[in-house]
C-alpha positions as CSV (number, residue, x, y, z in Angstrom):
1,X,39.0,32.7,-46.2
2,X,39.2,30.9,-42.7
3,X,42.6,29.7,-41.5
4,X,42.9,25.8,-41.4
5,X,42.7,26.3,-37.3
6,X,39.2,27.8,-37.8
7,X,38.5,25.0,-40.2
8,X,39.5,22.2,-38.2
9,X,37.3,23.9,-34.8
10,X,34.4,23.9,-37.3
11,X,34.8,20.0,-37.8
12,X,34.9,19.2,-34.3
13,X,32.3,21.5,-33.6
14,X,29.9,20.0,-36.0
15,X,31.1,16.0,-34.7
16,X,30.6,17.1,-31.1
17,X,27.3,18.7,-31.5
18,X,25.9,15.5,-34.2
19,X,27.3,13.1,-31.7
20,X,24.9,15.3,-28.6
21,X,21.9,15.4,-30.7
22,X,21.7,11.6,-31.9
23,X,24.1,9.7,-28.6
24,X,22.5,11.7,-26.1
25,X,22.3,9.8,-22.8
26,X,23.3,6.9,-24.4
27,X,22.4,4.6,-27.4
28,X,20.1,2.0,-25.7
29,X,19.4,-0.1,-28.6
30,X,23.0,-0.8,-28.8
31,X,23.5,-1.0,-24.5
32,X,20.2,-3.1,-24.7
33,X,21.5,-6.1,-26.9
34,X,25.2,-5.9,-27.5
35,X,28.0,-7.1,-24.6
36,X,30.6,-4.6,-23.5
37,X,33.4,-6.1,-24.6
38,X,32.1,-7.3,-28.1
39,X,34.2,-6.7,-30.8
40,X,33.1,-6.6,-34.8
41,X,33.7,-5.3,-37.8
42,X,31.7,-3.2,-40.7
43,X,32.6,-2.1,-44.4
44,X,32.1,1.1,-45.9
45,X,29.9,-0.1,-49.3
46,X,28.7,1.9,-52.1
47,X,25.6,1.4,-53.6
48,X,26.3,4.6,-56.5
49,X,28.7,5.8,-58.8
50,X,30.4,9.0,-58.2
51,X,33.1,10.9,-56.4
52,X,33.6,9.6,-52.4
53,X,34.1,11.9,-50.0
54,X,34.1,12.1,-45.9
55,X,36.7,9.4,-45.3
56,X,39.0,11.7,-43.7
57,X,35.6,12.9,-42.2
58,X,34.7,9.7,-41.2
59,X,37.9,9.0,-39.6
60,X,37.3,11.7,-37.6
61,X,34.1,10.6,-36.2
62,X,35.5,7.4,-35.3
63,X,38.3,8.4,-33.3
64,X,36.0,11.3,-31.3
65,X,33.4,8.1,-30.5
66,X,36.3,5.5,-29.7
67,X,40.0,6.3,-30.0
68,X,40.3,1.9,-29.7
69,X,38.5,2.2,-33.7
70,X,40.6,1.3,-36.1
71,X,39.9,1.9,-39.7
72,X,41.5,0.1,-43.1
73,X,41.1,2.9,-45.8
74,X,40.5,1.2,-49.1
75,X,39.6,4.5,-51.7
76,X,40.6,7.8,-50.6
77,X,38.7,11.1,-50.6
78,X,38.4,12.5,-54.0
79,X,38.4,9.0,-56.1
80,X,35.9,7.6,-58.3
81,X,33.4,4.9,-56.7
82,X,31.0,2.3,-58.3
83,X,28.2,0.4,-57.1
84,X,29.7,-2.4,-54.7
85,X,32.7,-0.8,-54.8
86,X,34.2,-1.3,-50.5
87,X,35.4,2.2,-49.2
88,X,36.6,1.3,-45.7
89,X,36.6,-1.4,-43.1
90,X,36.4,-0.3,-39.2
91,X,36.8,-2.6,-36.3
92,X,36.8,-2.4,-32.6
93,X,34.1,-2.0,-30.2
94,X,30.7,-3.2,-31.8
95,X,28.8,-0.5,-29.7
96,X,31.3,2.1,-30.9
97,X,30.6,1.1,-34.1
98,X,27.1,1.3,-34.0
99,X,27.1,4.5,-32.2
100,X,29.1,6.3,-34.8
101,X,27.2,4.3,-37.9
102,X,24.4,7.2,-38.6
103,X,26.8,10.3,-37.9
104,X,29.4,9.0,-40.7
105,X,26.9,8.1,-43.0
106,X,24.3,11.1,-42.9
107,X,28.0,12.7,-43.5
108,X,29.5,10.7,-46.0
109,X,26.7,10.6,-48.5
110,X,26.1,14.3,-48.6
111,X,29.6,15.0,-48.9
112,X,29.8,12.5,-51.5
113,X,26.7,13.8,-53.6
114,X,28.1,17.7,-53.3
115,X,31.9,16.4,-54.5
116,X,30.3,14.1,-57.4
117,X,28.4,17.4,-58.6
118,X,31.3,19.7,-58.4
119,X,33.5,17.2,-60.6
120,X,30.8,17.1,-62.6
121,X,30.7,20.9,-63.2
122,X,35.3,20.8,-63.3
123,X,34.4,18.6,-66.1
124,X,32.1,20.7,-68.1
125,X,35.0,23.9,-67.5
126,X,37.8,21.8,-68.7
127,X,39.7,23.5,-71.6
128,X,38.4,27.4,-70.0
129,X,40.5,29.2,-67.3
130,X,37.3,29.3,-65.2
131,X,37.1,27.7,-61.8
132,X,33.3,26.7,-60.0
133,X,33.1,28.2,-56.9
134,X,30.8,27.4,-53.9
135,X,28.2,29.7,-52.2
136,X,26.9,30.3,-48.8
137,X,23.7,28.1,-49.3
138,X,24.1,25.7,-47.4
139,X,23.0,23.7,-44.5
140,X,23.0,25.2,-41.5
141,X,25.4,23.7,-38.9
142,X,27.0,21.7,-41.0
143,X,28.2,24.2,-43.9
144,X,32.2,23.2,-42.8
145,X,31.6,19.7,-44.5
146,X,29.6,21.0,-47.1
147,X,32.7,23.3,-48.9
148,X,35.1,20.8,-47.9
149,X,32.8,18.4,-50.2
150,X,33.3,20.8,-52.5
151,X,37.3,20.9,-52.7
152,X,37.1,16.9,-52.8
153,X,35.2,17.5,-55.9
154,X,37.8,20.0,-57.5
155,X,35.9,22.9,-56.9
156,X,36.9,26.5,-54.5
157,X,35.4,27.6,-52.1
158,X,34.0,31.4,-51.7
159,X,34.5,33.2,-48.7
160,X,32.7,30.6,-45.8
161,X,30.9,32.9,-43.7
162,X,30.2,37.1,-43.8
163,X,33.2,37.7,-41.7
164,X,36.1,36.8,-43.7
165,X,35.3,38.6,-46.8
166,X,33.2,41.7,-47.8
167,X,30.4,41.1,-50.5
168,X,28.5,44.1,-51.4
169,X,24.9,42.9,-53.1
170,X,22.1,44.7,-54.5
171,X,20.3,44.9,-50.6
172,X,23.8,46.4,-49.2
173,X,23.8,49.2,-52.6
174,X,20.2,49.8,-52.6
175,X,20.3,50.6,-48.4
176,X,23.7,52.2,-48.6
177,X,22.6,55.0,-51.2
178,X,24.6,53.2,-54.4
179,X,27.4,51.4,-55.4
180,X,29.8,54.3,-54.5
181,X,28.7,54.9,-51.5
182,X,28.3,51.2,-50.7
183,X,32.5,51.5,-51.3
184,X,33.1,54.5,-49.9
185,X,31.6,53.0,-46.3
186,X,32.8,49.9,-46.8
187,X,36.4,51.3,-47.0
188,X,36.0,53.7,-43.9
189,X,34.7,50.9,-42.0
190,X,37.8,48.4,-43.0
191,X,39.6,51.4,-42.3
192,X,38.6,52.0,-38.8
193,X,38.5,48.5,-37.9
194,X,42.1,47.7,-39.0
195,X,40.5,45.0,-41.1
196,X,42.3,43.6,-44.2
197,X,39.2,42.3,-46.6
198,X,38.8,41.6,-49.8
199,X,36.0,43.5,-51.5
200,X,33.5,41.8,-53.8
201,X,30.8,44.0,-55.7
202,X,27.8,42.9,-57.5
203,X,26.4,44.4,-60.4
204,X,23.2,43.8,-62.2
205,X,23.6,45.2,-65.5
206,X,26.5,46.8,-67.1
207,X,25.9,50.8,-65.9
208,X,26.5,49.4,-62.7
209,X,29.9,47.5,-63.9
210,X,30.9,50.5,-65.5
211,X,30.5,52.7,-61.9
212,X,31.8,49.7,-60.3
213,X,35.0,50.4,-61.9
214,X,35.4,53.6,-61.0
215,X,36.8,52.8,-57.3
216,X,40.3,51.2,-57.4
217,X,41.2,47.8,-55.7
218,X,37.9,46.0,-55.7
219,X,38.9,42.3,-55.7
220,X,36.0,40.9,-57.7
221,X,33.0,41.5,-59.5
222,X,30.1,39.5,-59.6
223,X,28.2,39.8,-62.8
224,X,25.0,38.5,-61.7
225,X,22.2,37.5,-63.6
226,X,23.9,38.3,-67.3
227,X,23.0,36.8,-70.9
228,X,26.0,35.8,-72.4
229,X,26.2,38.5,-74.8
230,X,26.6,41.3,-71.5
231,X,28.6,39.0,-70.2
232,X,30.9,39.2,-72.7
233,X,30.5,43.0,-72.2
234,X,31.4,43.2,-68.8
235,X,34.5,40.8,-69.1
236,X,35.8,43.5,-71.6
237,X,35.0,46.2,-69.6
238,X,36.2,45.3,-66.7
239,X,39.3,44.0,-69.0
240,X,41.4,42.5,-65.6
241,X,41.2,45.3,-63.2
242,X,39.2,42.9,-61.3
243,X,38.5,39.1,-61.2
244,X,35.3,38.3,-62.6
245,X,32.6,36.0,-61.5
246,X,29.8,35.0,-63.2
247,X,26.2,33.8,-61.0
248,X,22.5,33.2,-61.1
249,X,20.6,29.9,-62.0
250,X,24.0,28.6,-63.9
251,X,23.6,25.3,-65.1
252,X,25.9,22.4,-65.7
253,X,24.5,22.5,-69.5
254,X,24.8,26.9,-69.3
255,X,28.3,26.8,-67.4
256,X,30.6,26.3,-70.6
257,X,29.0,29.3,-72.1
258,X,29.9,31.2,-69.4
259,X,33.2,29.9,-69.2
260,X,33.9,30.8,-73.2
261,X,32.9,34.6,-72.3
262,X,36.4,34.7,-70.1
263,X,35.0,35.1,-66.7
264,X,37.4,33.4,-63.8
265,X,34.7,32.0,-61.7
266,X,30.9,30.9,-61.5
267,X,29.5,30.5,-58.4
268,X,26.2,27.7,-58.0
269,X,24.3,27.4,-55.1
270,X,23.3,24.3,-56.5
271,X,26.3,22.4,-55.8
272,X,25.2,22.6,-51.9
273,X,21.4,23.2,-52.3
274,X,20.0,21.2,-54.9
275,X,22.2,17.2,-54.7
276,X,20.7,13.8,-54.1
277,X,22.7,12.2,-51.3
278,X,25.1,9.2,-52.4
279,X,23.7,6.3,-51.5
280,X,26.2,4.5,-49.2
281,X,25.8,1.6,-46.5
282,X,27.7,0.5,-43.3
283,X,27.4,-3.3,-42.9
284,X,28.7,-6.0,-40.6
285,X,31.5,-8.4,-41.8
Protein backbone atom coordinates (compact mmCIF):
# COMPACT_ATOMS: atom_id res chain seq x y z
CA UNK A 1 0.00 0.00 0.00
CA UNK A 2 1.02 3.83 -0.39
CA UNK A 3 2.64 5.52 2.68
CA UNK A 4 0.36 8.21 4.38
CA UNK A 5 2.97 10.94 2.61
CA UNK A 6 1.82 9.56 -0.75
CA UNK A 7 -1.70 9.65 0.43
CA UNK A 8 -1.78 13.05 1.74
CA UNK A 9 0.14 14.41 -1.98
CA UNK A 10 -2.76 12.62 -3.60
CA UNK A 11 -5.40 14.75 -1.68
CA UNK A 12 -3.80 17.97 -2.46
CA UNK A 13 -3.22 16.92 -5.74
CA UNK A 14 -6.79 16.17 -6.43
CA UNK A 15 -7.95 19.81 -4.39
CA UNK A 16 -5.46 21.78 -6.46
CA UNK A 17 -6.33 20.42 -9.73
CA UNK A 18 -10.60 20.52 -8.84
CA UNK A 19 -9.97 23.99 -7.55
CA UNK A 20 -8.07 24.86 -11.49
CA UNK A 21 -10.76 23.21 -13.37
CA UNK A 22 -13.94 24.83 -11.72
CA UNK A 23 -12.05 28.60 -10.11
CA UNK A 24 -10.12 29.14 -13.08
CA UNK A 25 -9.47 32.83 -13.56
CA UNK A 26 -11.82 33.59 -11.05
CA UNK A 27 -15.43 32.84 -9.97
CA UNK A 28 -17.27 35.93 -11.57
CA UNK A 29 -20.64 35.17 -10.45
CA UNK A 30 -19.45 35.48 -6.98
CA UNK A 31 -16.85 38.78 -7.92
CA UNK A 32 -19.94 40.02 -9.86
CA UNK A 33 -22.50 40.47 -6.91
CA UNK A 34 -20.78 39.84 -3.58
CA UNK A 35 -18.48 42.74 -1.70
CA UNK A 36 -14.92 41.88 -0.76
CA UNK A 37 -15.17 42.05 2.64
CA UNK A 38 -18.58 40.28 3.08
CA UNK A 39 -18.72 37.85 5.59
CA UNK A 40 -21.52 34.84 5.96
CA UNK A 41 -22.13 31.71 6.95
CA UNK A 42 -23.45 28.11 5.42
CA UNK A 43 -24.47 24.63 7.02
CA UNK A 44 -23.53 21.46 5.85
CA UNK A 45 -27.35 19.72 5.56
CA UNK A 46 -28.30 16.32 4.76
CA UNK A 47 -31.07 15.53 2.78
CA UNK A 48 -30.37 11.26 3.12
CA UNK A 49 -29.70 8.73 5.54
CA UNK A 50 -26.41 6.98 5.51
CA UNK A 51 -22.84 7.08 6.55
CA UNK A 52 -21.10 10.90 6.14
CA UNK A 53 -17.97 11.15 4.86
CA UNK A 54 -15.44 14.06 3.47
CA UNK A 55 -15.57 16.27 6.51
CA UNK A 56 -11.98 15.97 7.08
CA UNK A 57 -12.05 16.24 3.18
CA UNK A 58 -13.94 19.16 3.27
CA UNK A 59 -11.87 20.78 5.74
CA UNK A 60 -9.31 20.51 3.60
CA UNK A 61 -10.80 22.29 0.75
CA UNK A 62 -11.60 25.07 2.86
CA UNK A 63 -8.38 25.86 4.22
CA UNK A 64 -6.57 25.47 0.54
CA UNK A 65 -9.47 28.15 -0.75
CA UNK A 66 -9.17 30.47 2.41
CA UNK A 67 -6.94 29.72 5.45
CA UNK A 68 -9.47 32.84 7.26
CA UNK A 69 -12.50 29.77 6.95
CA UNK A 70 -13.45 28.56 9.86
CA UNK A 71 -15.50 25.46 10.22
CA UNK A 72 -17.81 24.10 13.49
CA UNK A 73 -17.78 20.24 12.98
CA UNK A 74 -21.06 18.94 14.17
CA UNK A 75 -20.92 14.84 12.97
CA UNK A 76 -17.64 13.45 12.26
CA UNK A 77 -16.45 11.20 9.37
CA UNK A 78 -17.69 7.73 9.69
CA UNK A 79 -21.20 8.52 11.74
CA UNK A 80 -24.63 7.78 10.85
CA UNK A 81 -26.67 10.84 9.13
CA UNK A 82 -30.45 11.42 8.67
CA UNK A 83 -32.39 13.59 6.56
CA UNK A 84 -32.08 17.25 8.15
CA UNK A 85 -29.54 16.07 10.10
CA UNK A 86 -26.60 19.62 10.17
CA UNK A 87 -23.06 18.18 9.38
CA UNK A 88 -21.00 21.45 9.61
CA UNK A 89 -21.21 25.20 9.76
CA UNK A 90 -18.31 27.30 7.92
CA UNK A 91 -17.97 31.07 8.12
CA UNK A 92 -15.67 33.68 6.84
CA UNK A 93 -15.45 35.16 3.58
CA UNK A 94 -18.82 34.74 1.61
CA UNK A 95 -16.84 34.59 -1.80
CA UNK A 96 -14.59 31.90 -0.17
CA UNK A 97 -17.47 30.19 0.70
CA UNK A 98 -19.01 30.16 -2.48
CA UNK A 99 -15.92 29.39 -4.34
CA UNK A 100 -15.28 26.25 -2.40
CA UNK A 101 -19.30 25.32 -2.20
CA UNK A 102 -19.26 22.76 -5.49
CA UNK A 103 -15.69 21.28 -4.86
CA UNK A 104 -16.84 20.03 -1.13
CA UNK A 105 -19.98 18.96 -2.20
CA UNK A 106 -19.29 16.97 -5.61
CA UNK A 107 -16.74 15.45 -2.88
CA UNK A 108 -18.73 14.95 0.09
CA UNK A 109 -21.64 13.20 -1.53
CA UNK A 110 -19.64 10.61 -3.43
CA UNK A 111 -17.56 9.92 -0.56
CA UNK A 112 -20.60 9.69 1.45
CA UNK A 113 -22.59 7.23 -1.01
CA UNK A 114 -19.21 4.87 -1.37
CA UNK A 115 -18.87 4.78 2.78
CA UNK A 116 -22.74 4.21 3.28
CA UNK A 117 -22.31 1.05 0.75
CA UNK A 118 -19.19 -0.28 2.35
CA UNK A 119 -21.00 -0.33 5.90
CA UNK A 120 -23.56 -1.70 4.31
CA UNK A 121 -21.51 -4.68 2.94
CA UNK A 122 -19.38 -4.72 6.98
CA UNK A 123 -22.78 -5.32 8.01
CA UNK A 124 -23.76 -8.18 5.91
CA UNK A 125 -19.96 -9.88 6.96
CA UNK A 126 -20.56 -9.42 10.62
CA UNK A 127 -20.22 -12.75 12.58
CA UNK A 128 -17.45 -14.09 9.39
CA UNK A 129 -13.69 -13.36 9.68
CA UNK A 130 -14.04 -11.82 6.14
CA UNK A 131 -13.17 -8.17 5.41
CA UNK A 132 -14.72 -6.20 1.95
CA UNK A 133 -12.05 -4.90 0.20
CA UNK A 134 -11.95 -2.12 -2.53
CA UNK A 135 -10.85 -2.35 -6.15
CA UNK A 136 -9.10 -0.24 -8.70
CA UNK A 137 -12.50 0.88 -10.47
CA UNK A 138 -12.65 3.90 -9.79
CA UNK A 139 -12.87 7.42 -11.00
CA UNK A 140 -10.12 8.60 -12.59
CA UNK A 141 -8.37 11.56 -10.78
CA UNK A 142 -10.04 11.31 -7.95
CA UNK A 143 -9.55 7.50 -6.87
CA UNK A 144 -7.57 8.96 -3.41
CA UNK A 145 -11.02 9.99 -2.05
CA UNK A 146 -12.74 7.24 -3.45
CA UNK A 147 -10.74 4.41 -0.98
CA UNK A 148 -10.56 6.71 1.69
CA UNK A 149 -14.61 6.68 1.40
CA UNK A 150 -14.08 3.34 1.65
CA UNK A 151 -12.15 3.04 5.15
CA UNK A 152 -14.85 5.69 6.50
CA UNK A 153 -17.21 3.02 5.71
CA UNK A 154 -15.28 0.14 7.49
CA UNK A 155 -13.98 -1.35 4.54
CA UNK A 156 -9.77 -1.99 3.29
CA UNK A 157 -8.48 -0.89 0.79
CA UNK A 158 -6.48 -3.17 -1.98
CA UNK A 159 -3.40 -2.15 -3.27
CA UNK A 160 -4.29 1.77 -4.78
CA UNK A 161 -2.53 1.79 -7.92
CA UNK A 162 -0.20 -1.10 -10.09
CA UNK A 163 2.90 0.07 -8.48
CA UNK A 164 2.58 -0.86 -4.94
CA UNK A 165 1.54 -4.35 -5.26
CA UNK A 166 1.90 -7.16 -7.94
CA UNK A 167 -1.38 -8.73 -9.21
CA UNK A 168 -0.95 -11.41 -11.67
CA UNK A 169 -4.55 -11.87 -13.75
CA UNK A 170 -5.66 -14.03 -16.37
CA UNK A 171 -4.19 -11.29 -19.28
CA UNK A 172 -0.65 -11.32 -17.34
CA UNK A 173 -0.80 -15.74 -17.24
CA UNK A 174 -2.23 -16.08 -20.55
CA UNK A 175 0.73 -13.44 -22.23
CA UNK A 176 3.37 -14.76 -19.84
CA UNK A 177 3.05 -18.51 -20.96
CA UNK A 178 1.11 -19.70 -17.46
CA UNK A 179 0.80 -19.28 -14.06
CA UNK A 180 4.36 -20.52 -13.31
CA UNK A 181 5.92 -18.71 -15.56
CA UNK A 182 3.88 -15.60 -14.75
CA UNK A 183 5.80 -16.33 -11.07
CA UNK A 184 8.85 -17.24 -12.17
CA UNK A 185 9.20 -13.54 -14.08
CA UNK A 186 7.59 -11.87 -11.72
CA UNK A 187 10.12 -12.96 -9.04
CA UNK A 188 13.30 -12.29 -11.36
CA UNK A 189 11.92 -8.95 -12.02
CA UNK A 190 11.32 -8.07 -8.06
CA UNK A 191 14.59 -9.57 -7.90
CA UNK A 192 16.48 -7.35 -10.20
CA UNK A 193 14.71 -4.38 -9.21
CA UNK A 194 15.30 -4.64 -5.44
CA UNK A 195 11.61 -4.40 -5.10
CA UNK A 196 9.84 -5.79 -1.98
CA UNK A 197 6.07 -6.66 -3.34
CA UNK A 198 3.53 -8.56 -2.37
CA UNK A 199 2.36 -11.12 -4.94
CA UNK A 200 -1.27 -11.67 -5.68
CA UNK A 201 -2.38 -14.57 -8.22
CA UNK A 202 -5.64 -15.10 -9.76
CA UNK A 203 -7.09 -18.32 -10.60
CA UNK A 204 -10.14 -19.20 -12.55
CA UNK A 205 -10.91 -22.54 -11.58
CA UNK A 206 -9.39 -24.90 -9.15
CA UNK A 207 -6.38 -26.62 -11.59
CA UNK A 208 -5.17 -23.29 -11.67
CA UNK A 209 -5.35 -23.02 -7.60
CA UNK A 210 -3.90 -26.14 -7.33
CA UNK A 211 -0.51 -24.96 -9.68
CA UNK A 212 -0.93 -21.76 -7.99
CA UNK A 213 0.26 -23.50 -4.90
CA UNK A 214 3.02 -24.91 -6.09
CA UNK A 215 5.36 -21.60 -5.85
CA UNK A 216 6.02 -20.69 -2.11
CA UNK A 217 5.37 -17.13 -0.66
CA UNK A 218 2.46 -15.93 -2.79
CA UNK A 219 0.60 -13.41 -0.58
CA UNK A 220 -2.85 -13.98 -1.88
CA UNK A 221 -5.09 -15.66 -4.09
CA UNK A 222 -7.93 -14.43 -5.79
CA UNK A 223 -10.51 -17.03 -6.43
CA UNK A 224 -12.32 -15.33 -9.09
CA UNK A 225 -15.51 -16.00 -10.52
CA UNK A 226 -16.23 -19.33 -8.13
CA UNK A 227 -19.73 -20.96 -7.16
CA UNK A 228 -19.77 -21.48 -3.68
CA UNK A 229 -19.28 -25.03 -3.72
CA UNK A 230 -15.37 -24.47 -5.58
CA UNK A 231 -15.13 -21.96 -3.36
CA UNK A 232 -15.21 -23.98 -0.65
CA UNK A 233 -12.74 -26.16 -2.59
CA UNK A 234 -10.18 -23.71 -3.05
CA UNK A 235 -10.32 -22.43 0.67
CA UNK A 236 -9.42 -26.08 1.60
CA UNK A 237 -6.91 -26.37 -0.78
CA UNK A 238 -5.25 -23.60 -0.36
CA UNK A 239 -5.79 -24.43 3.61
CA UNK A 240 -3.75 -20.96 4.86
CA UNK A 241 -0.61 -21.00 2.81
CA UNK A 242 -2.10 -18.05 1.30
CA UNK A 243 -4.84 -15.40 2.20
CA UNK A 244 -7.81 -15.90 0.14
CA UNK A 245 -9.99 -13.55 -1.68
CA UNK A 246 -13.03 -14.10 -3.10
CA UNK A 247 -14.30 -11.65 -6.49
CA UNK A 248 -16.61 -11.32 -9.44
CA UNK A 249 -20.21 -9.72 -9.51
CA UNK A 250 -20.46 -10.33 -5.45
CA UNK A 251 -23.45 -8.99 -4.17
CA UNK A 252 -24.48 -7.57 -0.92
CA UNK A 253 -27.34 -10.37 -0.87
CA UNK A 254 -24.20 -13.17 -2.33
CA UNK A 255 -21.44 -11.67 0.06
CA UNK A 256 -22.46 -13.75 3.36
CA UNK A 257 -22.22 -16.90 1.30
CA UNK A 258 -18.98 -16.11 0.46
CA UNK A 259 -18.01 -15.17 3.71
CA UNK A 260 -19.39 -18.74 5.26
CA UNK A 261 -16.88 -20.61 2.73
CA UNK A 262 -13.84 -19.07 4.91
CA UNK A 263 -12.34 -16.82 2.45
CA UNK A 264 -10.56 -13.48 4.21
CA UNK A 265 -11.60 -11.02 1.67
CA UNK A 266 -14.08 -10.15 -1.22
CA UNK A 267 -13.28 -7.50 -3.31
CA UNK A 268 -16.50 -5.26 -5.27
CA UNK A 269 -15.95 -2.91 -7.75
CA UNK A 270 -19.26 -1.94 -6.91
CA UNK A 271 -18.52 -0.15 -3.90
CA UNK A 272 -16.69 2.62 -6.20
CA UNK A 273 -18.44 1.92 -9.56
CA UNK A 274 -21.97 1.31 -9.16
CA UNK A 275 -23.34 4.13 -5.79
CA UNK A 276 -25.95 6.90 -6.04
CA UNK A 277 -24.25 10.05 -4.65
CA UNK A 278 -25.66 11.16 -1.08
CA UNK A 279 -27.68 13.84 -1.42
CA UNK A 280 -26.23 16.74 0.66
CA UNK A 281 -26.71 20.66 0.41
CA UNK A 282 -24.65 23.76 1.45
CA UNK A 283 -27.02 26.60 2.48
CA UNK A 284 -26.68 30.15 3.81
CA UNK A 285 -27.49 30.79 7.60
Amino acid sequence: MISAAQFEKEIELIISNAIREDVGEGDHSSLACIPEEATGKAKLLVKDNGIIAGVDFAQRVFKAVDPQLKMEIKIKDGEKVKKRDIVFFVEGSSRSILKAERLVLNGMQRMSAIATKTAEFVERLKGTKTQILDTRKTTPGIRALEKWAVKIGGGENHRFALYDMIMLKDNHIDFAGGITQAIEKTRQYLKEKQLDLKIIVEARNLDEIREILKSEGIYRILIDNFTFEDTKKAVKLINGKSLTESSGGITLETAPSFAECGVDYISSGALTHSIHNMDLSLKAV
